[in-house]
N, C-alpha and C positions, 0 to 999 in steps of 0.2 A: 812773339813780342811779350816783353814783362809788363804784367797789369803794376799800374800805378794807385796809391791809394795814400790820403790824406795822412797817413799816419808816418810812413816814407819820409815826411817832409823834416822831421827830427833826424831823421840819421846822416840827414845832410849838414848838420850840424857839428854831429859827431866828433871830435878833433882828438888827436889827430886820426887822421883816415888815409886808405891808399890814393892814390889818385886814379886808377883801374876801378875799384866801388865808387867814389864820387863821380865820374866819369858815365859810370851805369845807371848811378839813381839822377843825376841830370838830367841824361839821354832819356830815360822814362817820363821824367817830370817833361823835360819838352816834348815830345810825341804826345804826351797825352794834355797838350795845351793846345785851346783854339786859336793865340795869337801870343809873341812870345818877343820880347826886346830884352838889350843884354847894352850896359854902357858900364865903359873901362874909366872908375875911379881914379885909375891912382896906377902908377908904375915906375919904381924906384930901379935904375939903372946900374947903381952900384951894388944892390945887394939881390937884385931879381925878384922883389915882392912886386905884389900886384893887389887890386882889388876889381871885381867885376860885380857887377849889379844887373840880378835878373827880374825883370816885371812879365807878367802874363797873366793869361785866364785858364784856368783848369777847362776841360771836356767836359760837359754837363752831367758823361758817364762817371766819368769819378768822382764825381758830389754826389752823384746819385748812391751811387755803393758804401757809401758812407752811413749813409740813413737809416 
């Protein structure tokens, strides 16, 4: 399993990106949350954009590792 760590959380910003890496540093950032909600913004049916909105709490490990 890949350690996740506060600093991660800019490469998910990164634009553009593959959607294979974003897919990976997601999958990390959720595993390493204690509770984790996702609500779909927005979906344009003509041109296939989207928006998704992720809320959660980090692992108290990876705040810790931070320190």
């Amino acid at each position: 399993m890949s350690r996740f760590r506060i600093t991660d959380l800019a490469t998910l910003e990164s634009s553009p990106t593959s959607p294979a890496t974003l897919g990976s540093k997601l999958g990390d950032l959720l595993i390493h949350s204690v509770n984790a909600a996702a609500q779909v913004e927005m979906v344009d049916q003509n041109t296939g954009e989207y928006r998704v909105i992720l809320q959660g709490t980090l692992d108290e490990e990876v705040l810790r590792t931070e320190r």
